[in-house]
C-alpha positions, 0 to 999 in steps of 0.5 A: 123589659130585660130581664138577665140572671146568670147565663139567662137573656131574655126580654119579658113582655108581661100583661097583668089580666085580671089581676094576674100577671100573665107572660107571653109563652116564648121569650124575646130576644135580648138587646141590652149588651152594651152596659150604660147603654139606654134602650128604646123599649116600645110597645103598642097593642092594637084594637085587633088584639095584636102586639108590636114590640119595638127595641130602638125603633128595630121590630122584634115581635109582632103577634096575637095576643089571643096566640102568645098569652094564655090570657082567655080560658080554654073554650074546651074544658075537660071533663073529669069524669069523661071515660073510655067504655070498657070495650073500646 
């Protein structure tokens, strides 16, 4: 939802995962300017893990969950006590 501190507009889209509530990595843009304006604020998530985010029927974002959230672990874990050799 919209989300306005000081000199900061953004719209938020959060998911809670796991307990966790985890925000998409760059933020939407800001549609509420008109003060006692009401707003439209729609989203649908399909079954290919894509997001559409909609405010008064216009298109703001349309992505990848898989993309946009750091929802899922990274497939590769550091390792460490991985090192360069001494020759290298």
């Amino acid at each position: 939802g919209p989300d306005k501190c000081g000199y900061t507009k953004r719209t938020h889209l959060i998911f809670n995962y796991k307990g966790k509530n985890v925000l998409k990595k760059s933020d939407l843009s800001y549609k509420q300017e008109g003060e006692g304006t009401s707003h439209l604020y729609r989203l649908i998530v399909k079954p290919d893990n894509t997001v559409r985010v909609e405010i008064d029927e216009e298109k703001i974002y349309e992505g990848s969950m898989k993309d946009d959230w750091e929802l899922l672990k990274p497939k590769e874990i550091s390792d460490p006590d991985d090192k360069k050799p001494s020759d290298w």
